[in-house]
C-alpha positions as CSV (number, residue, x, y, z in Angstrom):
1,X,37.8,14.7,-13.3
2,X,36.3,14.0,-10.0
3,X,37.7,13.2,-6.7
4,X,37.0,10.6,-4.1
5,X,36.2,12.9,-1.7
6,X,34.0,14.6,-4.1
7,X,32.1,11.4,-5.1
8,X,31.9,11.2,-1.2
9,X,30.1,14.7,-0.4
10,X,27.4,14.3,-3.4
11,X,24.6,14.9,-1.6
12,X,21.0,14.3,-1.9
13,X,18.8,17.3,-3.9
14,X,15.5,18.0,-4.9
15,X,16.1,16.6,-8.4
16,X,18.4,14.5,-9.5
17,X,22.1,15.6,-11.2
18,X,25.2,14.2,-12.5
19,X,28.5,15.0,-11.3
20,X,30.5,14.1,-14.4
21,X,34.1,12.4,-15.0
22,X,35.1,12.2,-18.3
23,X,35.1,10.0,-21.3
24,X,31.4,9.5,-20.8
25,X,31.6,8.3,-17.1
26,X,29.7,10.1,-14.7
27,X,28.1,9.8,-10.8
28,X,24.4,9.9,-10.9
29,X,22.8,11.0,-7.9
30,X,19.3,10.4,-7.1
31,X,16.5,12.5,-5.0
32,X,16.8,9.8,-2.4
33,X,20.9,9.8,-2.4
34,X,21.4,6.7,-3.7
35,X,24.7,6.9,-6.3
36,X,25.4,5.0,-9.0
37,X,28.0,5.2,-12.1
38,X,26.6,5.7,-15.6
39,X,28.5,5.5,-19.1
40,X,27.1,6.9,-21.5
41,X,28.0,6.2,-25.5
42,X,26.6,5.9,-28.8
43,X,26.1,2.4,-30.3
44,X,24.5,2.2,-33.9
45,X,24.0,5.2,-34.6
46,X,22.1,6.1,-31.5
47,X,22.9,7.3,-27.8
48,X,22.7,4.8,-24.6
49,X,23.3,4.6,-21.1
50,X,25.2,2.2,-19.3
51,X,24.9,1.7,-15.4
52,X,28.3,0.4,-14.5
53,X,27.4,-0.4,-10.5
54,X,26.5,1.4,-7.2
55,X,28.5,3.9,-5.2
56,X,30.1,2.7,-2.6
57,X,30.0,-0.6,-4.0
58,X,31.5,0.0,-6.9
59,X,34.6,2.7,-6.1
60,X,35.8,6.0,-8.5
61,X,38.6,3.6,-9.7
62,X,36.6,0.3,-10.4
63,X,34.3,2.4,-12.4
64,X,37.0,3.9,-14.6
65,X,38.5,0.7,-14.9
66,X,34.5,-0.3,-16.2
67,X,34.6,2.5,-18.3
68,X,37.8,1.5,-20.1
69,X,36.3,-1.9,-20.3
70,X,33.1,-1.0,-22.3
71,X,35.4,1.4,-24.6
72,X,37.2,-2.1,-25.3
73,X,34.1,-3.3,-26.4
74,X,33.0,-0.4,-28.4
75,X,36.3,-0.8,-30.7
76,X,35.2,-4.7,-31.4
77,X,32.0,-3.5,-32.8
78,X,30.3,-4.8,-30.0
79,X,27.3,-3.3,-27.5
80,X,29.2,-2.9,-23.1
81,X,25.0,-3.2,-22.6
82,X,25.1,-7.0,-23.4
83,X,28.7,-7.7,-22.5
84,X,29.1,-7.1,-19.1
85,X,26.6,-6.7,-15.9
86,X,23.0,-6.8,-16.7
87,X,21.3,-3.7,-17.3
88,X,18.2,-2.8,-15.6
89,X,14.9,-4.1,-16.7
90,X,11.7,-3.3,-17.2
91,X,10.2,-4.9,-14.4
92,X,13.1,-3.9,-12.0
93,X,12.5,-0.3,-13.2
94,X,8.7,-1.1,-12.7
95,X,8.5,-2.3,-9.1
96,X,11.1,0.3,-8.0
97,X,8.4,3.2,-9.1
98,X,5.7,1.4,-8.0
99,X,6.9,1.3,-4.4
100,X,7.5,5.0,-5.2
101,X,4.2,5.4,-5.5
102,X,2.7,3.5,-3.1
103,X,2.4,5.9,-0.5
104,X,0.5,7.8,-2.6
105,X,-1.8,5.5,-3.5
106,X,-4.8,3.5,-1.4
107,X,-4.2,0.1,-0.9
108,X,-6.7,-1.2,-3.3
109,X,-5.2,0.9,-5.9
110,X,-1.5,0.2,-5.4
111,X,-2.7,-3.8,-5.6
112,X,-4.8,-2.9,-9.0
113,X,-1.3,-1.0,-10.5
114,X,1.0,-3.6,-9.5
115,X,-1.5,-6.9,-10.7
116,X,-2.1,-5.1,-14.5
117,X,1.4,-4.8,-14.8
118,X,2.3,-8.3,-13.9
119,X,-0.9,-9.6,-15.6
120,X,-0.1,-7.5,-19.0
121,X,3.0,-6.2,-19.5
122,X,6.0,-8.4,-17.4
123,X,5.7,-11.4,-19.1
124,X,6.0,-9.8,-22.7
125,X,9.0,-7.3,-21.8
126,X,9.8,-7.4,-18.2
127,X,13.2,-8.6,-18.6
128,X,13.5,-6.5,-21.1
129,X,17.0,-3.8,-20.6
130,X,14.1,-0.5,-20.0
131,X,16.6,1.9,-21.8
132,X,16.0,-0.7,-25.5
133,X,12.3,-1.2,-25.7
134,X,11.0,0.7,-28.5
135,X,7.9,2.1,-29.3
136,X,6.9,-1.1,-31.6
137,X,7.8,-3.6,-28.7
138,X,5.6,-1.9,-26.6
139,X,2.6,-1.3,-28.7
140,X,2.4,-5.0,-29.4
141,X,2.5,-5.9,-26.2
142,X,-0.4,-3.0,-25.1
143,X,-2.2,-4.4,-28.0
144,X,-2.7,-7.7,-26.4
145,X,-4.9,-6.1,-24.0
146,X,-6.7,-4.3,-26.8
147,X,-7.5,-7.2,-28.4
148,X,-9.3,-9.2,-25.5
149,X,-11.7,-6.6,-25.2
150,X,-10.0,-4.3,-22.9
151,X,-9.5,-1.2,-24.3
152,X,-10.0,1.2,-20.7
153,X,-7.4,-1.0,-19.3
154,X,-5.2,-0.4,-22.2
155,X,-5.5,2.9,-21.8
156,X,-4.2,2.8,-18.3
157,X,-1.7,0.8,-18.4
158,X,0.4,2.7,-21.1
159,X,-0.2,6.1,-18.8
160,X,1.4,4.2,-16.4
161,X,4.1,2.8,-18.6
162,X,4.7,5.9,-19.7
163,X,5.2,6.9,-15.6
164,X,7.6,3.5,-15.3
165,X,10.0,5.0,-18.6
166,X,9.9,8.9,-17.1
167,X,11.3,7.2,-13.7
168,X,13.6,5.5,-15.7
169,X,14.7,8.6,-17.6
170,X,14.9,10.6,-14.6
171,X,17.3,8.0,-13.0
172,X,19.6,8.2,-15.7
173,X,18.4,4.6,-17.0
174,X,16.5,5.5,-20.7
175,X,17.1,8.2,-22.9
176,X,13.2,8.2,-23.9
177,X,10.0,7.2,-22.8
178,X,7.8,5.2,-25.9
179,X,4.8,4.8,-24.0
180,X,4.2,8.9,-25.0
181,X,3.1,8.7,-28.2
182,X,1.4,5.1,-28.0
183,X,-1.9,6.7,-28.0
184,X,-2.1,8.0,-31.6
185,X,-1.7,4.4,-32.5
186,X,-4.3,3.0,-29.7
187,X,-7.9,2.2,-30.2
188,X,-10.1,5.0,-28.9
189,X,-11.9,3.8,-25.3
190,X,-15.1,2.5,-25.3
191,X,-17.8,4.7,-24.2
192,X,-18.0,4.8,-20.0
193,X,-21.3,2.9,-18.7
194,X,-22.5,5.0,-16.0
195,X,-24.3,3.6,-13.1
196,X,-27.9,2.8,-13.3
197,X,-29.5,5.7,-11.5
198,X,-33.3,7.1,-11.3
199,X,-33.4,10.3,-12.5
200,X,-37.2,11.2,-11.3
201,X,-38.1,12.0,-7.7
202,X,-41.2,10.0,-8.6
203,X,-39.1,6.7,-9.6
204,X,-37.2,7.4,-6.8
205,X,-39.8,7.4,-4.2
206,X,-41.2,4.3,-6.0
207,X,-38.2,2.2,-5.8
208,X,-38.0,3.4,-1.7
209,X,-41.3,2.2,-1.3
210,X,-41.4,-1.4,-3.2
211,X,-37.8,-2.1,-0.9
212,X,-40.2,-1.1,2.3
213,X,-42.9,-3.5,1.1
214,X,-40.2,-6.5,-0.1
215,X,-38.0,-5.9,2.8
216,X,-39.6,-4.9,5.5
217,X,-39.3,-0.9,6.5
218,X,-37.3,-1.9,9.9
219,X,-35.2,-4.5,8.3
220,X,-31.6,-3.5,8.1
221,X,-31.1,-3.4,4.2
222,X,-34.0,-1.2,3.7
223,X,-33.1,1.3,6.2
224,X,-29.4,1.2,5.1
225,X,-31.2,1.8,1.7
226,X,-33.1,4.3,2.9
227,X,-30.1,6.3,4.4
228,X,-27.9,5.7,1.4
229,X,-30.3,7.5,-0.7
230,X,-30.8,10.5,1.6
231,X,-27.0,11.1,2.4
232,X,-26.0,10.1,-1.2
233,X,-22.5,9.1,-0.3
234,X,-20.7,6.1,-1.6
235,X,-22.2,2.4,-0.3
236,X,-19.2,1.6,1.7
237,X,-19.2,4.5,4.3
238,X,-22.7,3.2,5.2
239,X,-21.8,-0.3,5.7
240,X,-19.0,0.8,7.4
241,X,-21.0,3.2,9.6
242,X,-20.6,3.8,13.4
243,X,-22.7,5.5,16.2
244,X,-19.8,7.7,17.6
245,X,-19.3,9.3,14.2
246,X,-22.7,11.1,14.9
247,X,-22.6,14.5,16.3
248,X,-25.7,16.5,17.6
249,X,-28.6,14.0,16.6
250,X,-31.0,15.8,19.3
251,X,-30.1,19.0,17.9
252,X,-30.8,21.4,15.5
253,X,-28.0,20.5,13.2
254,X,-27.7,16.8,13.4
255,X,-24.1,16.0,11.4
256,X,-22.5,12.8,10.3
257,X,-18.4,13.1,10.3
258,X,-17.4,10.2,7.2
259,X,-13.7,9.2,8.6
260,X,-11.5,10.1,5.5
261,X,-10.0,6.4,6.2
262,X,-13.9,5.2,4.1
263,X,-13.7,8.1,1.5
264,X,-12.1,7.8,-2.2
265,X,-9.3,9.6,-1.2
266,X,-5.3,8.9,-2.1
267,X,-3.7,7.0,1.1
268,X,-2.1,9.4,2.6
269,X,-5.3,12.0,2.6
270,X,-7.0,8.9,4.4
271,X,-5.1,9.4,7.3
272,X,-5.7,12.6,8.1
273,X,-8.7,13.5,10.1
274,X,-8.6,17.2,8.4
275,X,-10.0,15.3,5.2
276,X,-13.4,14.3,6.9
277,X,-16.5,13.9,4.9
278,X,-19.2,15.9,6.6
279,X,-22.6,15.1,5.8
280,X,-25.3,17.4,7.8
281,X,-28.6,15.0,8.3
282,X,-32.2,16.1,7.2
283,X,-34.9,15.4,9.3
284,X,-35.5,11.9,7.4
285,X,-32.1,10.6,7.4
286,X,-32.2,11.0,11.4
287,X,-35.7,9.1,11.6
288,X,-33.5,6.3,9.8
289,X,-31.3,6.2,12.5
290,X,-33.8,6.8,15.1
291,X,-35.5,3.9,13.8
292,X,-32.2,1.6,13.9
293,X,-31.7,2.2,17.2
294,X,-34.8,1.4,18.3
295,X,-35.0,-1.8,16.9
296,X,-31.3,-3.1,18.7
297,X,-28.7,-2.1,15.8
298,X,-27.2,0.2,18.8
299,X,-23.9,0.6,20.1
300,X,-24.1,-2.5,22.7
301,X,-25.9,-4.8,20.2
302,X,-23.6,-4.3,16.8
303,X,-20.2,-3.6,17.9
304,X,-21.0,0.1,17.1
305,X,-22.2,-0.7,13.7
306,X,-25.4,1.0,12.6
307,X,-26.1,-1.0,9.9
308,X,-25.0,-4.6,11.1
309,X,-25.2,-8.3,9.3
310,X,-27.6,-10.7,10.9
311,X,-24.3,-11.1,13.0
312,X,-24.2,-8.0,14.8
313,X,-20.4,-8.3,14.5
314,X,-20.0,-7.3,10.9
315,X,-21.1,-4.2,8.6
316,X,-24.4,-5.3,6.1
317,X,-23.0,-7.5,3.2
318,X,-22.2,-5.8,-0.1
319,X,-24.4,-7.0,-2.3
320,X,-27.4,-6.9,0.2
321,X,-28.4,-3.7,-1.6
322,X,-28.6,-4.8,-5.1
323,X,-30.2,-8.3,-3.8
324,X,-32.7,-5.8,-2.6
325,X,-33.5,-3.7,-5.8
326,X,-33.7,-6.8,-7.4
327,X,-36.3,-8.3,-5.3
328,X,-38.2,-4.8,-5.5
329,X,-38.5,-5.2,-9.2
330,X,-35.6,-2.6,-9.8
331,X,-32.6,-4.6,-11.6
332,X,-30.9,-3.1,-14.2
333,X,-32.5,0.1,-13.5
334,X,-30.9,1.2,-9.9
335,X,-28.0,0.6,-8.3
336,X,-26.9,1.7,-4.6
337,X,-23.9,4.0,-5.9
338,X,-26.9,5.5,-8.1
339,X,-28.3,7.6,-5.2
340,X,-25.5,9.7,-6.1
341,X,-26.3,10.3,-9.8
342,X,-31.0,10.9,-8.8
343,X,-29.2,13.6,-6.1
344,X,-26.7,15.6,-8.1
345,X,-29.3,15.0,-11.4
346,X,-32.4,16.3,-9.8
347,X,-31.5,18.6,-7.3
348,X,-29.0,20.1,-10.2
349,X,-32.2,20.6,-12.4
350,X,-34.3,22.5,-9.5
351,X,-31.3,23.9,-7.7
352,X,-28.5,24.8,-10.9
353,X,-27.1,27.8,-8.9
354,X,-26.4,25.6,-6.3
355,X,-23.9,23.2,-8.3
356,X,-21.1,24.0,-6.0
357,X,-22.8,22.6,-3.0
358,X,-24.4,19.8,-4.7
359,X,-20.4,18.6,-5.9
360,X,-19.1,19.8,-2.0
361,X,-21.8,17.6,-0.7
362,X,-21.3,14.4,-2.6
363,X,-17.4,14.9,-1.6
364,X,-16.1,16.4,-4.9
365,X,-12.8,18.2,-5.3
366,X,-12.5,21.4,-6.8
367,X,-11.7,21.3,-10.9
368,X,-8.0,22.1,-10.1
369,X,-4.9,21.3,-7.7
370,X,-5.2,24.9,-6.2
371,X,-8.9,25.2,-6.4
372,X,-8.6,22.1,-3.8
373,X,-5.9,23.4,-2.1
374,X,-7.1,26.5,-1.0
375,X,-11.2,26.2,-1.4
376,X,-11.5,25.3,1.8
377,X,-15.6,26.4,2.4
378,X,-17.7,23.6,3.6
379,X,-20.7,25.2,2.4
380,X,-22.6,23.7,5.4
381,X,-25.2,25.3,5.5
382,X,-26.3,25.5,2.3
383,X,-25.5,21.9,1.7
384,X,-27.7,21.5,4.6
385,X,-30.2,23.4,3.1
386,X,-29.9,20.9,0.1
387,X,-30.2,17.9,2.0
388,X,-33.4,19.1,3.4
389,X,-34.6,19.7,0.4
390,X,-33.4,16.1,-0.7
391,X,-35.4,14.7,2.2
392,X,-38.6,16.2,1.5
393,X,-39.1,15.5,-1.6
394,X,-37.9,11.5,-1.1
395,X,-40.7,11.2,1.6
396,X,-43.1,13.1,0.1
């Protein structure tokens, strides 16, 4: 049996344990340190776990006393999870993983988590007791989703109910997680639509050129275009793009440093400086900028911003791109995150022993935790040696 002073000195470890009593009673202790008392018992024919209330809040002999109380219950036939203090819920167990997670997670993507599960999932179970939704309870409400259309979203939100029950589980609050095998029972997603990308140099230099004519070859949009398509990176680290993040433009290896803060990156990558896009500039993306500058979108005239609104005081509007394209006969058939697809399509087809650089300079990981862990090579120069390539044959 335990102690008082041994309920005292649990201590926080690097998983969690139970420090048991007897009769079923014991002291869960989590990673974080936080204590509470759990029964646990069998109740039709199946095992369940009880949480009788927090340590300190709830003292070695109040929980005994608890314990005794459910047993009480037990012998009239009757389940201690519905006759005394309410058991945890879904959504309690829900938002208490989510803010788990959150420093893991961007701030976009924590929002996104959080608005599926309250959109989806809370209003059919989320007062729910976690440890006494079944497999069935949750399918039908999953299936909801399925049936408006939304099978991808489906999809993701039973991985991350699955998440929510394994937190549960591993705080001593379900015995099993019935998101796991939801998926045998799930329609199969719909097929991914992939950006629309040109995948010919020859389309590619076209759509380039009608923007020019449409446009204006010194307006902002098309040289935004312009640089979007010879860097290839994603839309927002252009529009977010500043003049001090330029290194060596008169020299003879011009460099762009992305801030990891506009990468796709988890949060807490974004805040380290060590996670840095770098993006060495061909001959053509440096005429770009060249050509900015020279007609006012400089440091004094845009706040920093290379690619400004007609404001000066904001970055170039989101959908100026597409607007753009449109105009230039292009809809349907190009979109700005597209430049990513012509580069890694075309310069994979000429270049295929160069796939390494071709991923390292459009800011992909390595296939595995370790490969991006400790493959560390920037491959500069030969993903500057790509880029020239890349720039050569777009203003050829």
């Amino acid at each position: 049996m335990l102690t008082i002073a041994a309920v005292k000195a649990a201590g926080a470890q690097a998983r969690a344990y139970k420090l048991f009593d007897g009769g079923g009673l014991f002291l869960h202790v989590a990673p974080t340190g936080g204590k509470s008392w759990r029964l646990k018992y069998r109740f039709g024919g199946r095992e369940k776990l009880l949480t009788v209330g927090r340590f300190p809040e709830v003292s070695l002999p109040e929980a005994r006393a608890r314990r005794e109380e459910a047993k009480a219950v037990l012998r009239d036939g009757r389940d201690p999870a519905h006759a005394g203090a309410a058991p945890e819920t879904f959504e309690q167990l829900a938002r208490a993983w989510h803010a788990h997670q959150v420093p893991r997670w961007s701030t976009t993507h924590a929002a996104d988590v959080l608005a599926s599960l309250e959109r989806d999932v809370f209003p059919a179970i989320g007062k729910r007791p976690i440890g006494e939704i079944g497999a069935a309870e949750l399918l039908h409400a999953i299936g909801s989703v399925e049936r408006r259309g939304r099978r991808e979203t489906a999809r993701r939100i039973r991985q991350r109910c699955s998440a929510i029950f394994g937190y549960a589980i591993s705080q001593g609050l379900a015995s099993q997680d019935p998101a796991a095998m939801l998926g045998r029972a799930m329609m199969a997603p719909a097929l991914a639509q992939p950006h629309a990308a040109l995948t010919s140099i020859d389309a590619c230099r076209a759509l380039i050129d009608a923007c020019n004519r449409v446009a204006g070859a010194s307006s902002a949009a098309a040289l935004a275009s312009r640089f979007l398509a010879l860097t290839a990176v994603r839309l927002d680290a252009v529009r977010g793009m500043r003049w001090d993040e330029l290194e060596d433009l008169d020299g003879v290896a011009p460099l762009w440093r992305v801030p990891p803060a506009r990468m796709k990156l988890a949060r807490a990558k974004k805040e380290s400086d060590r996670f840095a896009h770098l993006v060495p500039l061909s001959a053509p993306a440096v005429a770009v900028l060249r050509a900015a500058a020279e007609i006012g979108y400089d440091t004094h005239s845009s706040g920093g911003l290379v690619f400004p609104s007609a404001r000066r005081t904001s970055p170039l509007g989101e959908g100026a791109l597409r607007q753009l394209y449109a105009r230039a006969g292009f809809a349907g058939r190009h979109v700005p995150h597209g430049w990513r697809a012509s580069f890694s399509t075309i310069l994979n087809e000429l270049h295929p022993e160069d796939r390494a650089a071709i991923d390292a300079a459009l800011g992909h990981a390595g296939k595995g935790k370790v490969e991006a862990a400790y493959n560390r090579a920037q491959l500069l120069e030969q993903r500057r040696r790509l880029f020239d390539r890349w720039g050569a044959l777009l203003t050829a």
